[in-house]
N, C-alpha and C positions, 0 to 999 in steps of 0.2 A: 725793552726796558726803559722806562723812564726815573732817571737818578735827580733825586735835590737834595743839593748842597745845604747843611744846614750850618753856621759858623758859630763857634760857642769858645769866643775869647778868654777860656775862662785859667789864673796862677792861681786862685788861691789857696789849692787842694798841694801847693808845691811850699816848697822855701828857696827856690831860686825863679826871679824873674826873666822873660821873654817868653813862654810858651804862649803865650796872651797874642803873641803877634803871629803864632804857628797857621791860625787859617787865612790871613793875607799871603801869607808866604808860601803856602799850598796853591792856592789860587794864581799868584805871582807864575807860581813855575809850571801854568798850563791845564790847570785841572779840566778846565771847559772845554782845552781845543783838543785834547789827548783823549776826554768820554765821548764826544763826536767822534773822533777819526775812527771808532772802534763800533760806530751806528747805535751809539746808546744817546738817546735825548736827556738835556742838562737843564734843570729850571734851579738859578741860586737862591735861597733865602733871606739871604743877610746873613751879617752876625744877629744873635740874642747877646740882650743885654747884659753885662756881666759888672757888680759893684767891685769897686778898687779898692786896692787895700789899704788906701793911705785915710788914716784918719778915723779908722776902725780899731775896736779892740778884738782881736783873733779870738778871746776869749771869754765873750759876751754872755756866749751861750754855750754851757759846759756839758756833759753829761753827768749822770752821778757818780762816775767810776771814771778815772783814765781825763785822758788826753785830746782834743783833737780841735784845731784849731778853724776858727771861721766856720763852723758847723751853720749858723743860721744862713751865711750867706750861701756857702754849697747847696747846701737844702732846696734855697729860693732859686736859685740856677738850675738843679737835675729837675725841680719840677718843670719846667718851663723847655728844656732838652727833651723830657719826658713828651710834655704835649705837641712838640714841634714834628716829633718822630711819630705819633702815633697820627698826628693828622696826615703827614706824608703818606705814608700804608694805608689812610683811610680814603686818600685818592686815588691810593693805587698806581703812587710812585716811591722808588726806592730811596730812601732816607739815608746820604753821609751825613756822617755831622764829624765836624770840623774841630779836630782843639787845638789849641787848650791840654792841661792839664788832664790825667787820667781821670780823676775825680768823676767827671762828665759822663761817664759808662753807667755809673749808678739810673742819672736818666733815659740814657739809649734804651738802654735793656728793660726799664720801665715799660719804654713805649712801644720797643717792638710789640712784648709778652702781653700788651693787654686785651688781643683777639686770637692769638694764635699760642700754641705752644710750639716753644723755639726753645732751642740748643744755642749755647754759644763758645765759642773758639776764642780763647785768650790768648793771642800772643804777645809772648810778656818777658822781659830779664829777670821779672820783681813779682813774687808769689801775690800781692795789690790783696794779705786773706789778712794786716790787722785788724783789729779793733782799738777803741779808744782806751782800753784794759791792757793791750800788749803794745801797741808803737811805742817805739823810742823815739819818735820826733814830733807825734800832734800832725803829720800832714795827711789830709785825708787822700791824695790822691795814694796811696801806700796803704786803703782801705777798699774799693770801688768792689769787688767780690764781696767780701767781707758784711760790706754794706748793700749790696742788693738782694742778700741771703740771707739777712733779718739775723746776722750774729751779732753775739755781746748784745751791749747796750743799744747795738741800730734794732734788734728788732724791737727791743723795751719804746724806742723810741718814731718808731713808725714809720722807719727809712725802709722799707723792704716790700715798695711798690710791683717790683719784677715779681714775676707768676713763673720760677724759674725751679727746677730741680734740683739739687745739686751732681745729682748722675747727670748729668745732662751741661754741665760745665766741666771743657777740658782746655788744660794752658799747656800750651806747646813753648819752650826757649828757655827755661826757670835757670837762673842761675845764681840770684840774691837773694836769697829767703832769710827772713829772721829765724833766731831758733823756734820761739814759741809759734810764726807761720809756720815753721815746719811740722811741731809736733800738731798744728788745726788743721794741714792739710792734709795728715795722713791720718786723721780723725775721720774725713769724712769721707762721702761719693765723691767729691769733683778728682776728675782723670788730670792727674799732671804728669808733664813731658819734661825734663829738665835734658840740659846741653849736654849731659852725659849719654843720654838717651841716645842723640840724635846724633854723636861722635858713633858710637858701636854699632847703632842699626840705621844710620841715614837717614836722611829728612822726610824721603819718601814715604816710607813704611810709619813712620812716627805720624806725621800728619794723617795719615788714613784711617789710622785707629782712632786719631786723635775722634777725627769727623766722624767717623762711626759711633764714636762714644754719644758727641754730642748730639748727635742726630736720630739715634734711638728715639723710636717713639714719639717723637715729633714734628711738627710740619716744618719749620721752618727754623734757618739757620742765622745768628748774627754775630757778624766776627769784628772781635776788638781788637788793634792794630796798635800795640804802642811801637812808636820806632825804635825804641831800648831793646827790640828783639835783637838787632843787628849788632854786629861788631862793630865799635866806633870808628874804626876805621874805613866801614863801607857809608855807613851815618853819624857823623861827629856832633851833629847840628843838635841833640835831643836835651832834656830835663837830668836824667838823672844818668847818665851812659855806662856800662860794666863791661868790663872785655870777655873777649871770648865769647860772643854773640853769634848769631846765623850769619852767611855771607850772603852777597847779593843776591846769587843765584839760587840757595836754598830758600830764600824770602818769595821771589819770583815763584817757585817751582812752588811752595806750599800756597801762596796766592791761587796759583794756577788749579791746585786740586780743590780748593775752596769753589771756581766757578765749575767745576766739573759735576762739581753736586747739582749744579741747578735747585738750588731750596735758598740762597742768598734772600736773605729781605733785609736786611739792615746791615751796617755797617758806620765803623768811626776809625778815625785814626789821629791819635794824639802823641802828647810830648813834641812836636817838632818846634826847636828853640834856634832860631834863625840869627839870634845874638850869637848862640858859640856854634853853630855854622861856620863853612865854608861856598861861598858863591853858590849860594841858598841848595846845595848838592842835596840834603836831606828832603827839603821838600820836592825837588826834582825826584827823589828816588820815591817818598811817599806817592808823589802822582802815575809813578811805571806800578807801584802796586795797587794800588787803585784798581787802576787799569786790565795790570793781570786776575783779579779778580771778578772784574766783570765779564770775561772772557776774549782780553787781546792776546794777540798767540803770535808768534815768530814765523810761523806758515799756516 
């Protein structure tokens, strides 16, 4: 396998700053020397560019309905995550991309899905299924679902580049859902796992089905990694944190069944906020799953 690091600096889908510094600080804690040690080849990208929020009005560009802040600039950002990923796959290496804010999945999942039909694995604290009609706060990053599956006003308005089923979308970790995410996601196909799940039947079994859900009928799998899965106590460093998260080794162990499928073509992993970090522990943890995901093993 050959993996590229793609970086996509990207708070503005948040209301709290640092996720912006999350792919230095990934990188910082060994990303390059940890996907060698494991015989997978590392080519980095850079970061892509990402506009700052200072000096913009969040609310430039509205929809006709609802909420959501900095939409033109997310926009110009997931297209550009979007091309970054699909050229990776078009050489026939495997695409991380780095974040930043969740917001950034809208493009991943663009670029994986534009040759293949791919499943994707959400693991997530935060159901990520408003719209600019149900959030209570305008942040897109609390949309990236929502938004790559052409709801609300993303599809009215041309955000729904991913070629993605919604059968074929399963989130494994829920434990902060709004009400009205709650009543859209039992609206639809996408398979969710919530932490009650995973308390009565184990992590095990939850993630298999999970993958089996999302992998039906598809070639290919791409797993979105917010570190808000975990317990803040195993990762304090994140954007939005909620207790009662996975522990370390349930993170490890559902990584592990992710490269057991062998169908991995893409991957991200975001929120890591190295401001409310500890001795950058979160992104040390993000880079062991990484890892377990491309298939590092204990023996």
């Amino acid at each position: 396998m050959n993996l590229r690091a793609i970086g996509a600096p990207m708070d503005l889908g948040s209301d709290r700053r640092g996720v912006d510094m999350g792919p230095s600080a990934i990188r910082y804690a060994g990303l390059s020397e940890a996907v060698r040690d494991i015989g997978v080849s590392y080519d980095d990208a850079g970061d892509l560019p990402v506009p700052q929020p200072e000096g913009r009005d969040p609310n430039a560009e509205r929809p006709d309905e609802g909420s959501a802040k900095y939409l033109k600039e997310t926009r110009w950002v997931c297209r550009r995550v979007e091309s970054a990923v699909a050229d990776a796959l078009a050489d026939g290496e495997t695409p991380l991309v780095l974040g930043g804010d969740h917001s950034i999945a809208i493009g991943s999942v663009g670029g994986a899905s534009q040759d293949r039909d791919v499943g994707v694995l959400w693991l997530d604290a935060h159901g990520d299924f408003n719209t600019p009609e149900t959030t209570p706060s305008g942040n897109v990053h609390g949309m990236p679902v929502a938004a790559l599956l052409g709801r609300g006003v993303f599809g009215e308005m041309g955000w729904a580049t991913a070629d993605v089923a919604e059968r074929d979308v399963a989130m494994v970790g829920l434990r902060d859902v709004d009400d009205r995410e709650r009543t859209a996601i039992r609206d639809t196909d996408v398979d969710p796992y919530t932490m009650s799940d995973i308390d009565r039947r184990g992590i095990v079994p939850v993630v298999e089905d999970a993958l089996a859900s999302a992998l039906d009928g598809v070639d290919a799998l791409h797993v979105s990694l917010d570190m808000d899965v975990l317990d803040p106590d195993e990762a304090p460093g994140v954007g939005t944190p909620v207790t009662g998260g996975v522990t370390y080794r349930e993170a490890h162990a559902a990584m592990e069944l992710v490269a057991e499928t062998d169908a991995l073509c893409s991957m991200e992993v975001v929120e890591v906020n190295p401001i409310l970090d500890s001795h950058n522990r979160t992104a040390d943890l993000a880079v062991e799953l990484v890892s377990s995901g491309l298939g590092d093993r204990i023996l």
